[in-house]
Every structure is written in structure tokens, then in C-alpha cells.
N, C-alpha and C positions, 0 to 999 in steps of 0.2 A: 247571613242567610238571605235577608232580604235584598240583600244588593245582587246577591247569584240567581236568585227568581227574577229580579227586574231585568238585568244581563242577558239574559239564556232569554227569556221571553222578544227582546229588542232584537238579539240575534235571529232567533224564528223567524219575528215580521220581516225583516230586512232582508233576507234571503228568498222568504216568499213571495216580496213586493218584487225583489230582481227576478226571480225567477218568472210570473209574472207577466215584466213589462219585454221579458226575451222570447216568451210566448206569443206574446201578440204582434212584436214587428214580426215573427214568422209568418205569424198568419197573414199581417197586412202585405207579406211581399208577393205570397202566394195570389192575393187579390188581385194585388196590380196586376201580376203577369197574366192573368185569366178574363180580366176584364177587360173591353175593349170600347170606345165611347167613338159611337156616331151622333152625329148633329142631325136631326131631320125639322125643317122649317114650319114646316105641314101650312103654310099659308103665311108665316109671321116674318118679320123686315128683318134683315139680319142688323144682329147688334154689334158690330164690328163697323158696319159704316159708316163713314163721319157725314151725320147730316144738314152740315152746312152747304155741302155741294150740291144739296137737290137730287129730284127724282134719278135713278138711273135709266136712262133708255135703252132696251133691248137693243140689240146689234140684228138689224133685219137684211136676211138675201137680197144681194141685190138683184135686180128683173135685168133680164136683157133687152136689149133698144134703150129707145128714148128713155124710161119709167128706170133705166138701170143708172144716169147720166146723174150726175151730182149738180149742182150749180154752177159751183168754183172752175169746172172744166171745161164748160162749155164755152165755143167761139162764135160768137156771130160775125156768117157772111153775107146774108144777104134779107134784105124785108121786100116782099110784092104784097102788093092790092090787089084783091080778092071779093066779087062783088061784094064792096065798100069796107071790106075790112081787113088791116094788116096781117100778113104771115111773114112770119121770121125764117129763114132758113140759118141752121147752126150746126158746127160740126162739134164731135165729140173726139174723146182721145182715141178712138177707134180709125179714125177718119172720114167715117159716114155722114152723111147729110140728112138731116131730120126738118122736117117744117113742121111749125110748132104755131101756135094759136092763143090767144088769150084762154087761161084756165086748164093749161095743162101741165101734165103733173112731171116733174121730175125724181128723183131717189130722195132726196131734200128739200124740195122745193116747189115750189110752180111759177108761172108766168102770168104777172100780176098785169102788166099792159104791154104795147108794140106802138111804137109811135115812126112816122115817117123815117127817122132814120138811127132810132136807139130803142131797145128792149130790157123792161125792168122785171127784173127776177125779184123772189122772194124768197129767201135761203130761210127755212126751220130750224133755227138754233137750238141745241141741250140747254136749258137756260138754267141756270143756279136759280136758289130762293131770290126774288123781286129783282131777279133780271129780265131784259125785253126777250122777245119769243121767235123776233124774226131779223132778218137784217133785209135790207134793199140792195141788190145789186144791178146796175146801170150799164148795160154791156151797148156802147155806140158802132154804128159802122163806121168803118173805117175808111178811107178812099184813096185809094189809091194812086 
């Protein structure tokens, strides 16, 4: 007798523990389908970016004219003296002619000096963590 009460008791639990656990993945399938997961930042770095590569910089419009020209594109053709001070003339890939001055600004860069017969650029690099921030570029006339 005792072993048909221990029996019949074990069956009960075991039917109602299945029973149960078939209840509730119903219900968790119904959740999934219902639920739906947005990501909102509200201010905070996303945790997905690996930050060994440093800040990311926005992708800024670029200006048209001069202020639109990148470093890397520009051609210098020509430098004149300007009561006592150099101006560069340099075309872009557009094929326009811009005269440009110490201190002016490009999409990337500016114009760090103008010397007699060569103009040094300052290209703003993306710079990774304890990389340098700028590079030099040396753009000489050419002669023909």
C-alpha cells in the first residue's frame, strides 16, 4: 500500500511539473513575439565600439569653395608677394583657382606658412589613443 501512495503521489508531481514547464514556454513564446527591443543611447558611448581606435569623428558637410577642399587635393600653381606677404594660388579638383593666405582654413586643414616658392599644409588627422593630431604637408612649385 505504501509503495502505491509513494507511486500515484510521484506520478501527480511529474505530470504537474510537465505540465507546468509546457505552460510556460507558451507563455515565454507569446512574449517574445510581443515584445520588441529598442536601443535608445540617451547620451551614453555605445558599448559595441572597440575603444582602442579613439574618439569617433562626426562626418561633417562639406562647405563649398575653398572651406570645401581637403588638403590631400589641392595643387599649387602659383605664390605672389602681397605687400610683404606671401599668397599661394592653388587649384582644387574642381579646377578653380583660390588664393589662399597664412591661416586659412581648409575642410581638413589649414595653411600653416607660404614661403618663396613652397606652401606647408596642416592636414587634422582622426588620431587613434597617443597618436599625433596633425600631419605636415609640403606642396613646392613646380617649374616648368
Amino acid at each position: 500500500m505504501r509503495k502505491f501512495i509513494i507511486l500515484s503521489l510521484s506520478i501527480l508531481l511529474i505530470s504537474n511539473f510537465l505540465f507546468l514547464q509546457e505552460k510556460k514556454s507558451e507563455i515565454k513564446k507569446e512574449e517574445i513575439k510581443i515584445k520588441k527591443f529598442f536601443y535608445n543611447p540617451a547620451g551614453r558611448r555605445d558599448p559595441f565600439r572597440d575603444l582602442l581606435k579613439g574618439p569617433v569623428l562626426e562626418e561633417r558637410p562639406k562647405k563649398p569653395g575653398r572651406e570645401g577642399l581637403s588638403v590631400g587635393e589641392i595643387v599649387l600653381r602659383g605664390i605672389a608677394k602681397v605687400k610683404g606677404k606671401y599668397i599661394a594660388i592653388v587649384n582644387g579638383p574642381d579646377g578653380f583657382p583660390y588664393f589662399v593666405k597664412k591661416g586659412d582654413k581648409f575642410y581638413d586643414g589649414y595653411v600653416l606658412s607660404i614661403d618663396e616658392n613652397k606652401i606647408i599644409l596642416r592636414q587634422l588627422l582622426p588620431r587613434p589613443i597617443g597618436g599625433k593630431k596633425y600631419k605636415d604637408i609640403i606642396k613646392k612649385l613646380e617649374s616648368d
